[in-house]
Biopython code that builds the backbone (N, CA, C, O; Angstrom):
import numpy as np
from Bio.PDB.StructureBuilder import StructureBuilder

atoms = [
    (1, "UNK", "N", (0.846, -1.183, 0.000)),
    (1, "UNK", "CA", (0.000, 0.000, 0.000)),
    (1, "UNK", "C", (0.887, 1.240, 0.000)),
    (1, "UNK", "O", (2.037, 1.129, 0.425)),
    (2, "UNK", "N", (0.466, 2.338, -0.417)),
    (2, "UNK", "CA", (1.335, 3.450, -1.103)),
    (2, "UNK", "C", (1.337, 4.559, 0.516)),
    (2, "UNK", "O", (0.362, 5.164, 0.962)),
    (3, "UNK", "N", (2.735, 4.527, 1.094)),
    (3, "UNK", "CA", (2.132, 4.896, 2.644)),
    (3, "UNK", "C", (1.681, 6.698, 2.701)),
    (3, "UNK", "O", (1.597, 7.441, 3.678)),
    (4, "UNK", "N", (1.418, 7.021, 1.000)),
    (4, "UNK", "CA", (1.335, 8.733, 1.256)),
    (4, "UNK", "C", (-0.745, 8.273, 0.989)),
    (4, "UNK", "O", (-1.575, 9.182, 0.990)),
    (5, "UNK", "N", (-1.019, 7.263, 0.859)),
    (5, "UNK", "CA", (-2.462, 7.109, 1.262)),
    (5, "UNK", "C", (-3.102, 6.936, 2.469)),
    (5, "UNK", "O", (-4.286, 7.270, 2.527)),
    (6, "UNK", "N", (-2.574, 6.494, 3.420)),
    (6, "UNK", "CA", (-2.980, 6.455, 4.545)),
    (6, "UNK", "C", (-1.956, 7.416, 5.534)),
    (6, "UNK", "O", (-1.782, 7.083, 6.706)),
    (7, "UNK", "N", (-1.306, 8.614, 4.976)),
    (7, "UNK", "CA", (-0.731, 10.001, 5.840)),
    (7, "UNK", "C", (-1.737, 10.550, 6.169)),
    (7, "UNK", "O", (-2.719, 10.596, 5.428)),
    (8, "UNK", "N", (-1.713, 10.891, 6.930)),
    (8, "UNK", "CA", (-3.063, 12.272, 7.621)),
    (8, "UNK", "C", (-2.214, 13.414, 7.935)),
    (8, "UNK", "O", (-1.443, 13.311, 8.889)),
    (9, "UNK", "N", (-2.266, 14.727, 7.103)),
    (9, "UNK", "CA", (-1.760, 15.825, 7.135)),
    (9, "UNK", "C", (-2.790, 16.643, 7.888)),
    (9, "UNK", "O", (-3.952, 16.252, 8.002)),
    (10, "UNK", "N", (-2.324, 17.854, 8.433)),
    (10, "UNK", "CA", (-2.944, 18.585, 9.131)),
    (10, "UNK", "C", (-2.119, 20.504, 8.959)),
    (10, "UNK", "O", (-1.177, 21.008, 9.571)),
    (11, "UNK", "N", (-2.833, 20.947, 8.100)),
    (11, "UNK", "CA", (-2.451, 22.636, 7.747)),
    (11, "UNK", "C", (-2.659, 23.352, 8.463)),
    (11, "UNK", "O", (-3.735, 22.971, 8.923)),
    (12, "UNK", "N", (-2.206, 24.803, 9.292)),
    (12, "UNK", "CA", (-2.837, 25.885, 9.278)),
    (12, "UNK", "C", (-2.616, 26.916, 8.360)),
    (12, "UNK", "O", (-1.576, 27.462, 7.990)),
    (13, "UNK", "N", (-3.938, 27.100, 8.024)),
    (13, "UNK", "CA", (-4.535, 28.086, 6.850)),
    (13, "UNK", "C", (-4.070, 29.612, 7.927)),
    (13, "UNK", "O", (-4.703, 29.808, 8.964)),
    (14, "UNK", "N", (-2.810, 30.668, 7.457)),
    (14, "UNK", "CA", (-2.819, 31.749, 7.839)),
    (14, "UNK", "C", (-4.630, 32.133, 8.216)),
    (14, "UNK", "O", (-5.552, 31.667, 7.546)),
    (15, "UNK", "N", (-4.793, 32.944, 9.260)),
    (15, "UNK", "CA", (-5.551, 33.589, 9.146)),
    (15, "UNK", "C", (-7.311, 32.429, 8.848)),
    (15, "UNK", "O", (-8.357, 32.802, 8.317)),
    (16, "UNK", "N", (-7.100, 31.566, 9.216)),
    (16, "UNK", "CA", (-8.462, 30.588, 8.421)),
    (16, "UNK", "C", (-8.041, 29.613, 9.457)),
    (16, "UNK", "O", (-7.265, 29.676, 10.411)),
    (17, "UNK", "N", (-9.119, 28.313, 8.753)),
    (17, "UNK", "CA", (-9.211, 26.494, 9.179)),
    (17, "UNK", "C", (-7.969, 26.313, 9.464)),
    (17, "UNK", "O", (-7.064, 27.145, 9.413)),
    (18, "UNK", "N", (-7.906, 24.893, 9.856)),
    (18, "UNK", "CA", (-7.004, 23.822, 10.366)),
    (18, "UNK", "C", (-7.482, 22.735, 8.908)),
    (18, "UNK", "O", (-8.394, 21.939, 9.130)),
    (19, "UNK", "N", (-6.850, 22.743, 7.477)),
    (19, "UNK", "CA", (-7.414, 21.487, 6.380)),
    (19, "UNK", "C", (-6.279, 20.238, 6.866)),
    (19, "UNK", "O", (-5.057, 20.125, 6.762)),
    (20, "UNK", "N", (-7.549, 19.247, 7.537)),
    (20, "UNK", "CA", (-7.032, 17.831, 7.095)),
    (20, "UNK", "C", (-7.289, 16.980, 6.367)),
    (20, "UNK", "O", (-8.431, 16.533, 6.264)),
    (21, "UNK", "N", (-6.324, 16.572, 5.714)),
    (21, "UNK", "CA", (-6.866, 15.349, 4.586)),
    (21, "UNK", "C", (-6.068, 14.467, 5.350)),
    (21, "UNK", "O", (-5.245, 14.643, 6.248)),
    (22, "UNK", "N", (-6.545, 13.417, 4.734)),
    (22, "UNK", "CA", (-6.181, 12.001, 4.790)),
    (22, "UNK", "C", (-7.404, 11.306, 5.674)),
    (22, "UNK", "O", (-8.425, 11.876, 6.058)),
    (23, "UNK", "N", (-6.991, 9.790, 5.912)),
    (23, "UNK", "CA", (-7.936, 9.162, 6.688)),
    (23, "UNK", "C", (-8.077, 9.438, 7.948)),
    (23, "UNK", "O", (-7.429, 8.871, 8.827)),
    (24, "UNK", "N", (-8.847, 10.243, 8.133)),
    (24, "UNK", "CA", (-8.913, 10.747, 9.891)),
    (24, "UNK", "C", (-10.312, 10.588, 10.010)),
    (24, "UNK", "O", (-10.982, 10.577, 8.978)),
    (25, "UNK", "N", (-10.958, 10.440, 11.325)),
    (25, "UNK", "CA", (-11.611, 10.534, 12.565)),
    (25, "UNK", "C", (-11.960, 11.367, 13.061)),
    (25, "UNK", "O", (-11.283, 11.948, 13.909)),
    (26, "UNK", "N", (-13.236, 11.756, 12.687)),
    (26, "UNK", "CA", (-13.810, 12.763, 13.952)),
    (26, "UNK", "C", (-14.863, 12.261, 14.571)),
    (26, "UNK", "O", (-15.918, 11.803, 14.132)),
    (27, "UNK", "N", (-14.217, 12.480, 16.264)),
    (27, "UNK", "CA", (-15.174, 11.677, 17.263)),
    (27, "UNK", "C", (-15.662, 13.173, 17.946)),
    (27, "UNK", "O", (-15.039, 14.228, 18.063)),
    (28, "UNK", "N", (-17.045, 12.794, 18.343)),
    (28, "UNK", "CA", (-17.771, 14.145, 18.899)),
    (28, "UNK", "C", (-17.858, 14.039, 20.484)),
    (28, "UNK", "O", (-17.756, 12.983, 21.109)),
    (29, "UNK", "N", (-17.990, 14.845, 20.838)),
    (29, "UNK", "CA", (-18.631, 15.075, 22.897)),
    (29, "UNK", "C", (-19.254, 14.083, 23.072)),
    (29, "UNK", "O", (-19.024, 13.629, 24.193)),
    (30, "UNK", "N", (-20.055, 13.413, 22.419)),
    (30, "UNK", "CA", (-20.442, 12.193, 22.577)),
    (30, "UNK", "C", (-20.238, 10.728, 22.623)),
    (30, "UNK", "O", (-20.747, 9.755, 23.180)),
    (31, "UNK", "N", (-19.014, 11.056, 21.575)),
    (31, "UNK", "CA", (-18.559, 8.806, 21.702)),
    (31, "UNK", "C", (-18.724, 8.969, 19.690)),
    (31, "UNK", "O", (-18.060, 8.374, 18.841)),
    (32, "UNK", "N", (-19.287, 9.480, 19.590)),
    (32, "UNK", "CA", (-19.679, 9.051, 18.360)),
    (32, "UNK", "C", (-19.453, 9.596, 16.996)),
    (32, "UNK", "O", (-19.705, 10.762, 16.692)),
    (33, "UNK", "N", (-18.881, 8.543, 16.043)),
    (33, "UNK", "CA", (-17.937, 9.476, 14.829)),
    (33, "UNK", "C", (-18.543, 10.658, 14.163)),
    (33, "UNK", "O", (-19.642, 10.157, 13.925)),
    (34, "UNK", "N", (-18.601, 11.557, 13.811)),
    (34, "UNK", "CA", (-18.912, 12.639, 12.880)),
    (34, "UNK", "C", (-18.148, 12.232, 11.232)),
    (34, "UNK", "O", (-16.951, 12.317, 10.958)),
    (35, "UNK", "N", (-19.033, 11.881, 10.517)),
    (35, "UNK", "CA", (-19.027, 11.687, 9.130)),
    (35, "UNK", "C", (-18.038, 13.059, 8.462)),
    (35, "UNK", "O", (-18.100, 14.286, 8.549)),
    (36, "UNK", "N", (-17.088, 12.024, 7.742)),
    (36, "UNK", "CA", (-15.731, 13.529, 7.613)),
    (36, "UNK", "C", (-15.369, 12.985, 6.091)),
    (36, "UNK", "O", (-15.767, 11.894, 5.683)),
    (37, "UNK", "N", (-14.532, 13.925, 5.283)),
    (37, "UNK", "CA", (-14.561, 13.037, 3.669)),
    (37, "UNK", "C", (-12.654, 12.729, 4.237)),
    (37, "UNK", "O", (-11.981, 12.358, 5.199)),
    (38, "UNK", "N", (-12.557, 13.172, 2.933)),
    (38, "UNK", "CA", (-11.121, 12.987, 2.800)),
    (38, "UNK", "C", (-9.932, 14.220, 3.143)),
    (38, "UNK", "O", (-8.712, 14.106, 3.263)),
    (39, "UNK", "N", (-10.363, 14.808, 3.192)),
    (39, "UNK", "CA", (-10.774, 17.247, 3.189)),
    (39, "UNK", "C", (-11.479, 17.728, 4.276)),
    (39, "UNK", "O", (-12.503, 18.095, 3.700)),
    (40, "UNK", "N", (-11.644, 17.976, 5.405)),
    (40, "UNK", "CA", (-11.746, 18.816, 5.946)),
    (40, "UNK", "C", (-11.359, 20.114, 6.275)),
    (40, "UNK", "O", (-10.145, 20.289, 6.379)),
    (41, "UNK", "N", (-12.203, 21.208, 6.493)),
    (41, "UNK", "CA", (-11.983, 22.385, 7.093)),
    (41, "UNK", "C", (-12.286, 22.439, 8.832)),
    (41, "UNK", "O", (-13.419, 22.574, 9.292)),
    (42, "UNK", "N", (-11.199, 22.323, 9.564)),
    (42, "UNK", "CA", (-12.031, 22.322, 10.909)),
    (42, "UNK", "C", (-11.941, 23.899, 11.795)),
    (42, "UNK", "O", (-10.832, 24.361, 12.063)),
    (43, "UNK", "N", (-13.084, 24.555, 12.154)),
    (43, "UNK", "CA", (-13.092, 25.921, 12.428)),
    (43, "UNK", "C", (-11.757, 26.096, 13.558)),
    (43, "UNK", "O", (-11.642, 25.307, 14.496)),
    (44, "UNK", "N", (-10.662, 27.365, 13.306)),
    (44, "UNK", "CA", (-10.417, 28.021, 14.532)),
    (44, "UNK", "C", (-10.726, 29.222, 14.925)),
    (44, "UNK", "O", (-10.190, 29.739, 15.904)),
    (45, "UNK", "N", (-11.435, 29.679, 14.358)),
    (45, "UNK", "CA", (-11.966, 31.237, 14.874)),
    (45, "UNK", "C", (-12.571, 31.203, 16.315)),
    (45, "UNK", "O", (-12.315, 32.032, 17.189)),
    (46, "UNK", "N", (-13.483, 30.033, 16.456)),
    (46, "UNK", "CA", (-14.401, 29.971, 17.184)),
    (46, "UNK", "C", (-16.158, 30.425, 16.945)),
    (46, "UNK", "O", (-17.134, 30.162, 17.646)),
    (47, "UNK", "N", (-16.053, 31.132, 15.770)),
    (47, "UNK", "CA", (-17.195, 31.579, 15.326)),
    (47, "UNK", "C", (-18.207, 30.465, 14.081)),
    (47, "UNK", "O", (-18.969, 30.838, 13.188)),
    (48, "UNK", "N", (-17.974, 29.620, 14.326)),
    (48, "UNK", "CA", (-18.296, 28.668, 12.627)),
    (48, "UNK", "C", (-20.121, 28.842, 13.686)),
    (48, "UNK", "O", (-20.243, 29.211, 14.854)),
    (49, "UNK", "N", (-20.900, 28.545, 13.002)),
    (49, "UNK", "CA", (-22.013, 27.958, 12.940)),
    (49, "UNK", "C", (-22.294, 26.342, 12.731)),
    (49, "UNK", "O", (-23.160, 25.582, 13.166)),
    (50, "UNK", "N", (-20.865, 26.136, 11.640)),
    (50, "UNK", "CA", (-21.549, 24.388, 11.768)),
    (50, "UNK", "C", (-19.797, 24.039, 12.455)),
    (50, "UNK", "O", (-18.950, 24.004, 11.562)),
    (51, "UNK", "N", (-19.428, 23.874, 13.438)),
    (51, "UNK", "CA", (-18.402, 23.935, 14.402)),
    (51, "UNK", "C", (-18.860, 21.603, 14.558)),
    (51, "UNK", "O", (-19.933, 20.999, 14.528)),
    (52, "UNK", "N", (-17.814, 21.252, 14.663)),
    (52, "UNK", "CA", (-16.542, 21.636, 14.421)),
    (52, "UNK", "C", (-16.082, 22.220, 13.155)),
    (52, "UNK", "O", (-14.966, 22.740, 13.158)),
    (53, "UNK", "N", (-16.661, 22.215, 12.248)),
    (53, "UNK", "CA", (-16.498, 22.335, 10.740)),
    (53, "UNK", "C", (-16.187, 24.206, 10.205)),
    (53, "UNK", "O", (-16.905, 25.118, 10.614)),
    (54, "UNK", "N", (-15.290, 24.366, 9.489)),
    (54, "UNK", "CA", (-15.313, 25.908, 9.367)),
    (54, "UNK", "C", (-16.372, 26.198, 8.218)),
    (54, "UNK", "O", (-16.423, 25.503, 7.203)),
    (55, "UNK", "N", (-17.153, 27.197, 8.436)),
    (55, "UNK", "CA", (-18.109, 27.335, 7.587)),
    (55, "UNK", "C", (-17.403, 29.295, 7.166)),
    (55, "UNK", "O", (-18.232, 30.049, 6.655)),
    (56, "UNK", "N", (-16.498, 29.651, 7.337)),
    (56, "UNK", "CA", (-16.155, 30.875, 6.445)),
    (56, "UNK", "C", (-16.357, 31.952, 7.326)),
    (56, "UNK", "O", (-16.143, 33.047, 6.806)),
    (57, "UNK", "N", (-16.643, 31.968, 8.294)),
    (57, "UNK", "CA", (-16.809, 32.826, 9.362)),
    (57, "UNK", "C", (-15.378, 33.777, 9.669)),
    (57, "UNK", "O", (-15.298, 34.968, 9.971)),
    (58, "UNK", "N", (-14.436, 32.881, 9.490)),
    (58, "UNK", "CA", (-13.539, 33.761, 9.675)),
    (58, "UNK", "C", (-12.963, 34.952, 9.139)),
    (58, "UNK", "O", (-12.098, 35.531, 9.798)),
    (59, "UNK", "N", (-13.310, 35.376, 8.082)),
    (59, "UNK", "CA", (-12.936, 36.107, 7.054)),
    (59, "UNK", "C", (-14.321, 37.363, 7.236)),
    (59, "UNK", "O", (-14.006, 38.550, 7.159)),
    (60, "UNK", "N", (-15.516, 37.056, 7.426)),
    (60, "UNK", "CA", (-16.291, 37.675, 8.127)),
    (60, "UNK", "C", (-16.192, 39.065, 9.404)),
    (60, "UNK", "O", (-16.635, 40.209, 9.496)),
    (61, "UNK", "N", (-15.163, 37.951, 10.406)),
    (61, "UNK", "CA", (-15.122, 38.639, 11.522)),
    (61, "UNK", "C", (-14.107, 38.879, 11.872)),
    (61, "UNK", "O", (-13.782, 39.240, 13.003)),
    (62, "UNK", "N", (-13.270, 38.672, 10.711)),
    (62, "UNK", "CA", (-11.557, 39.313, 11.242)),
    (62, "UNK", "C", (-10.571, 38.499, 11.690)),
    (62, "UNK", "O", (-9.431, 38.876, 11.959)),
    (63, "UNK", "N", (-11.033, 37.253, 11.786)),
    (63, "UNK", "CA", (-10.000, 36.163, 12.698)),
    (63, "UNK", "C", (-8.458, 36.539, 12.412)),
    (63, "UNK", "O", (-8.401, 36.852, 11.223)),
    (64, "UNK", "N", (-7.322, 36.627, 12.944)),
    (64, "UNK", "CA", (-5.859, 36.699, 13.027)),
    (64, "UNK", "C", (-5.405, 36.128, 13.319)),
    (64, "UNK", "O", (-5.614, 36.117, 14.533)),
    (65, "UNK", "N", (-4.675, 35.361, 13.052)),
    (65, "UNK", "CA", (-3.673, 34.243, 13.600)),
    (65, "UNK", "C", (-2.749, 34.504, 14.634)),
    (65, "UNK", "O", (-1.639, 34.638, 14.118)),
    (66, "UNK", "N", (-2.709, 34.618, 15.676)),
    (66, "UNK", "CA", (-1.725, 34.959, 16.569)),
    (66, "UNK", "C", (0.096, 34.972, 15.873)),
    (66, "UNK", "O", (0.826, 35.938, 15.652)),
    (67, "UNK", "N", (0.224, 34.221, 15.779)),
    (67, "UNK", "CA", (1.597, 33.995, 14.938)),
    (67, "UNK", "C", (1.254, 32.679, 14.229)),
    (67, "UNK", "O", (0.380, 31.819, 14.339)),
    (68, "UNK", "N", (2.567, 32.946, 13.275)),
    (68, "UNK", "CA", (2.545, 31.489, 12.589)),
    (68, "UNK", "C", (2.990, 30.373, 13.110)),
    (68, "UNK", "O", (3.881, 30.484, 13.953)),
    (69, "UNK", "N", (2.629, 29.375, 12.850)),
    (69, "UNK", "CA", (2.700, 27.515, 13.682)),
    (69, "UNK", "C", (3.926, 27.652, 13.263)),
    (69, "UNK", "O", (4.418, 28.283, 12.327)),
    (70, "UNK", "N", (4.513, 26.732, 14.376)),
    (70, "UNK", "CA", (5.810, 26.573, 14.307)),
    (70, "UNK", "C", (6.670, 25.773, 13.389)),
    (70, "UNK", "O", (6.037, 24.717, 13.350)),
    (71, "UNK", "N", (7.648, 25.619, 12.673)),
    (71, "UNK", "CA", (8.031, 25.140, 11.780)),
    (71, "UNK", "C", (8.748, 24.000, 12.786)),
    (71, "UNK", "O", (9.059, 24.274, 13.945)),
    (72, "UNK", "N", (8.927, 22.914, 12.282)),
    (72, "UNK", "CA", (9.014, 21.517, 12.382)),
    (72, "UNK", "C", (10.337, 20.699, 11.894)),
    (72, "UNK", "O", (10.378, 19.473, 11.997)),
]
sb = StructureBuilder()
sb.init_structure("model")
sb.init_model(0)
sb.init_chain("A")
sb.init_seg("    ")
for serial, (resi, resn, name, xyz) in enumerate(atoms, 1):
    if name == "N":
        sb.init_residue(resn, " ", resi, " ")
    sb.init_atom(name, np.array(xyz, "f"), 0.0, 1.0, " ", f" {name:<3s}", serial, name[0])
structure = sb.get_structure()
């Protein structure tokens, strides 16, 4: 199996989402998976409406990135 298919990357979007692709998992407050594709946007503003999910809010209300993530 080709091991860049089963990597799970994780971005921060300056200023925006957290996009993960790959095969990942989202488990909710509850126990129970939240249906996710291959692509996610997951909100950090704090403002999404459909949370965990970024629905564009950020760009709306100004979100700033404190600084940039640390390089690795």
């Amino acid at each position: 199996m080709n091991p860049e298919a089963t990597k799970v990357r994780i971005q921060c979007v300056e200023n925006g989402p957290y996009i993960v692709r790959g095969p990942a998992s989202l488990i909710g407050v509850d126990g129970q998976e939240i249906p996710a594709t291959r692509m996610i946007a997951l909100c950090r503003c704090g403002g999404s409406k459909s949370k965990p999910f970024c629905d564009g809010t950020h760009s709306k209300i100004g979100f700033r990135s404190e600084q940039p993530p640390p390089r690795r």
